[in-house]
C-alpha positions as CSV (number, residue, x, y, z in Angstrom):
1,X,4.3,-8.6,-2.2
2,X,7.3,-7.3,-0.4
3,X,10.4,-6.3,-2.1
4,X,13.7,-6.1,-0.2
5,X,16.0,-3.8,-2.7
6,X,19.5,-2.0,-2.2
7,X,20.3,1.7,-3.2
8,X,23.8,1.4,-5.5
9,X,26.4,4.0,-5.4
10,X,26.6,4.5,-9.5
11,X,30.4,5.8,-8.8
12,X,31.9,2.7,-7.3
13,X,28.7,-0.2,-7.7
14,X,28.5,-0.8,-3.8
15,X,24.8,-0.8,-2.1
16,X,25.3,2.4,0.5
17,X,21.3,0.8,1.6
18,X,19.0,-2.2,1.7
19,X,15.4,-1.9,2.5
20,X,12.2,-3.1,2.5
21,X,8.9,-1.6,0.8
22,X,5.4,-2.9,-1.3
23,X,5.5,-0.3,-3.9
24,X,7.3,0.3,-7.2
25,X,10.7,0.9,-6.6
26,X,10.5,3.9,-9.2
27,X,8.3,4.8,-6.5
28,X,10.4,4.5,-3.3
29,X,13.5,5.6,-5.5
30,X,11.6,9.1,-6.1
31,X,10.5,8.4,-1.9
32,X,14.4,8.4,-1.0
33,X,15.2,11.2,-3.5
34,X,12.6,13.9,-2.2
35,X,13.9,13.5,1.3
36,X,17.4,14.5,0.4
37,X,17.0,18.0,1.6
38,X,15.6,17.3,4.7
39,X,17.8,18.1,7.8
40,X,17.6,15.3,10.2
41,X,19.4,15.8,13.7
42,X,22.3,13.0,14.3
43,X,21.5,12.0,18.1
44,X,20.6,8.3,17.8
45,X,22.0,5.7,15.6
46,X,19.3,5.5,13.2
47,X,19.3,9.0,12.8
48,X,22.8,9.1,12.2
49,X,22.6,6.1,9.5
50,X,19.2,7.8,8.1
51,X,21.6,11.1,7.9
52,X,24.7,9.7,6.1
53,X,22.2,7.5,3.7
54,X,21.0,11.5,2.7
55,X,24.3,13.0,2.5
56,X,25.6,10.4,-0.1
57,X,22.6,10.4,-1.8
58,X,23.0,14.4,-2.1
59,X,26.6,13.9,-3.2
60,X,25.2,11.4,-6.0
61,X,22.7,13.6,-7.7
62,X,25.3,16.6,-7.4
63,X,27.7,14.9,-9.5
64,X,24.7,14.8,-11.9
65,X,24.2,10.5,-11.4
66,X,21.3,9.1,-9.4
67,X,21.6,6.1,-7.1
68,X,20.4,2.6,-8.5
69,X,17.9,0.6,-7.0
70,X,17.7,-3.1,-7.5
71,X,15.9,-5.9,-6.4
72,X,17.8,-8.6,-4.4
73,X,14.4,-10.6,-3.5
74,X,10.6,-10.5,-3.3
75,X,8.6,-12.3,-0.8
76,X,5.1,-12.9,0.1
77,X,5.7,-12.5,3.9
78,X,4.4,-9.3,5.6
79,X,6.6,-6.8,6.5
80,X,7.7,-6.3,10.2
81,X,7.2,-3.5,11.9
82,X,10.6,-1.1,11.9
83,X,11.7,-0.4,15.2
């Protein structure tokens, strides 16, 4: 079972994010909160979009809110491949 979800800014309600994954979303919420202090070099376009996904998440949990993640479906299908 594959669940696409979307990370919600708790400021303003708008997803910042949509993705894919097969576990919990507690789970892949914690996933995309450990990896907030990582420093990831802007030179490609998903490295820039992987970088300004972290820096709003940062600005998030330092005015003490997390993101939200919600489900927006859940299919059967496997996942792709990222590319």
């Amino acid at each position: 079972m594959v669940r696409i979800y979307a990370l919600i800014d708790p400021r303003n309600r708008l997803p910042f994010y949509v993705g894919s994954t097969n576990r919990l979303l507690s789970k892949r919420l914690a996933g995309h909160l450990c990896y907030t202090s990582i420093n990831i070099p802007s030179s490609s376009l998903a490295e820039q979009t992987s970088r300004e996904r972290l820096l709003l998440v940062n600005e998030i949990l330092n005015e003490g809110m997390r993101p939200i993640i919600k489900t927006l479906f859940v299919t059967n299908e496997v996942m792709a491949s990222k590319c």
